[in-house]
N, C-alpha and C positions, 0 to 999 in steps of 0.2 A: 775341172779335172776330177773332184771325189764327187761328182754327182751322181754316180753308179754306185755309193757306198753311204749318202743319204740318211738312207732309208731303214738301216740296220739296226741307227738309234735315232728313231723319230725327237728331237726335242731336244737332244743331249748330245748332238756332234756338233763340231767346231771344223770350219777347213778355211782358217786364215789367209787372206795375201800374204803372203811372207815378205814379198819385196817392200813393201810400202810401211815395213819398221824398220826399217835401215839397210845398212852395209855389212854387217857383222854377223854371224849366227849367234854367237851371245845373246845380240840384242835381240835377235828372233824369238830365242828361247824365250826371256823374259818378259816379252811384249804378251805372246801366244799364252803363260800359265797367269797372267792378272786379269787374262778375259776369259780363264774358266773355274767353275767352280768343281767342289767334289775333291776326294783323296783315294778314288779308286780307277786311277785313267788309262787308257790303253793308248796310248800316244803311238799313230802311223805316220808315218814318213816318207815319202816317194823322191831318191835320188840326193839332191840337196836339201830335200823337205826332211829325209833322213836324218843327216848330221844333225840337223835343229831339233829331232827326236830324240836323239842322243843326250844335248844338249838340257833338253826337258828334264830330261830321267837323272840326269848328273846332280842338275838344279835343287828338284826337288824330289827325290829318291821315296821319299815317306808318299807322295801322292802318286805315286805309278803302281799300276796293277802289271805291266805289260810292255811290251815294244814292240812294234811290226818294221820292219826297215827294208823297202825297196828298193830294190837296184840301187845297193846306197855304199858307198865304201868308208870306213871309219878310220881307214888308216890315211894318211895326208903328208904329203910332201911337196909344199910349195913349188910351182913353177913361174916365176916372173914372167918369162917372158909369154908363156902362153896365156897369162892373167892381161898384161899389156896388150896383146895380140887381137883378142878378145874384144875386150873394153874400146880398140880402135877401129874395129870391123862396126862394131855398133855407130860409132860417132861418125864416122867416115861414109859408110855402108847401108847402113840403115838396118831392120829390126829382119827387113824380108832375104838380105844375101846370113847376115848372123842365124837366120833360121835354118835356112841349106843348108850353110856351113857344119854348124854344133848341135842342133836340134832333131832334125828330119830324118840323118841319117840312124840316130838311135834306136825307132822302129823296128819290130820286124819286119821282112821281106811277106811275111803273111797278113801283115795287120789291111785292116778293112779301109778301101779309098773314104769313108766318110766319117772315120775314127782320126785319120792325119788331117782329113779337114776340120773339124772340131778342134785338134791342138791345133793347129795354124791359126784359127779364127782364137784361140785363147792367149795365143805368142802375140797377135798381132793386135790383141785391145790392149797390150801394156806399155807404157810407154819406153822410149831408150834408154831413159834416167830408172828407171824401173826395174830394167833387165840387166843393166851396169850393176846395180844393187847386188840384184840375183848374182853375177856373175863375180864378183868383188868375193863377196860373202861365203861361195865357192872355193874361190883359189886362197880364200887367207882364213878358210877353217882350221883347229885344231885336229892333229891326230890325235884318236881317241882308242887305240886298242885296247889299253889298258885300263879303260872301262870295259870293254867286255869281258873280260877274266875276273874284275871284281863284280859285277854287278850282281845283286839279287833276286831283280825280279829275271820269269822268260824275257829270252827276246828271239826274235822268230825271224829268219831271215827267209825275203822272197824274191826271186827274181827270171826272169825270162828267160828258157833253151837262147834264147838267138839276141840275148845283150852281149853288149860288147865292153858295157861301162858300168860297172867293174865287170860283171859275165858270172857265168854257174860256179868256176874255179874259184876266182875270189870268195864268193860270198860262201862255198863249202868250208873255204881256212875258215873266215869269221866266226861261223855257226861252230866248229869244232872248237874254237879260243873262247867263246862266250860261256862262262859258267855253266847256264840255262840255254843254251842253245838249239833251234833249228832249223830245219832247210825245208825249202819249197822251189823245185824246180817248175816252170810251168811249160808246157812245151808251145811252138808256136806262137813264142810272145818276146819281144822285145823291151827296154827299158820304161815302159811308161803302163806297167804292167794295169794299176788302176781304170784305166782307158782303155786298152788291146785286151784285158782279158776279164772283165770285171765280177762276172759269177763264180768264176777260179779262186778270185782276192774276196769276193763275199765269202764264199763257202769255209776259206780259211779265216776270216775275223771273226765269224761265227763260233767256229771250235777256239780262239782268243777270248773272246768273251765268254764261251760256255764253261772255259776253266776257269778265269777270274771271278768269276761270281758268287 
């Protein structure tokens, strides 16, 4: 998924499996900051890689330069039975209707046929137990608003004209409640902006990095 963002810091990027630490975004967070080093991090997040961004910065405050937060909502209000619904579509259904279902549709209407095939081939090397993790760890995140009005470092929200999950609306409230807040709309690009638009989210980590330094 961040293989289009690489390259930005040769030697000094991390883009963890996030599933394959558990169920929790807690446990994400603190799995993801014992495998890096450094106290000057720009910690990016895509979706529910987001809240574990959040999570990061919460953690350890003193080693954050920065936040990027993609298509990511920090506000949370459990829904059981869509958490249940989920979790049975996997079990029942398998990884390829759960992909139709929740995944596919997140795309923009412009994203390129060999950009969905890429995600598809990335949904489809994880296993069920894997993507139950993912999906768990989703629905039984904390809301965290009230991190963004305390926090210290920037946090930079981004996310695509044509998302739907959270979408440009949401993520304008975020950036306007976040201390250090702000907005990157990109046009033409859907929730998996890393992948559908990736010189757009370079251009902008670049000017992330060029302040923290």
């Amino acid at each position: 998924m961040w293989a289009a963002q690489q390259a930005l810091l040769p030697g000094r990027s991390y883009a963890p499996t996030l599933y394959a630490m558990g169920d929790r975004i807690e446990h994400w967070a603190t799995a993801a900051l014992e495998r890096v080093a450094g106290d000057r991090l720009i910690v990016v997040g895509c979706s529910i890689g987001g809240s574990c961004a959040v999570e990061v910065a919460r953690i350890a405050p003193h080693r954050v330069a920065a936040v990027v937060l993609i298509g990511t909502k920090v506000e949370h209000r459990p829904e059981p039975g869509l958490h249940a619904a989920a979790v049975e579509m996997l079990r029942e259904q398998g990884i390829a209707a759960a992909w139709q279902r929740y995944w596919a549709p997140l795309f923009s209407p412009a994203a390129e046929r060999k950009v969905l095939a890429a995600a598809e081939r990335i949904a489809f090397a994880q296993s069920s137990e894997a993507l139950k993790n993912g999906v768990t760890a989703f629905h039984t995140r904390p809301s965290r608003m009230d991190y963004l009005a305390n926090a210290t470092c920037p946090i930079v929200f981004v996310t695509g004209a044509d998302d739907v999950a959270p979408g440009p609306a949401t993520n304008a409230t975020q950036a306007a409640t976040a201390a250090s807040g702000s907005l990157h709309v990109i046009a033409h690009c859907g929730h998996y902006v890393p992948m559908e638009r990736p010189a757009e989210l370079n251009a902008i980590l670049r000017n992330v990095m060029a302040a923290a330094s």
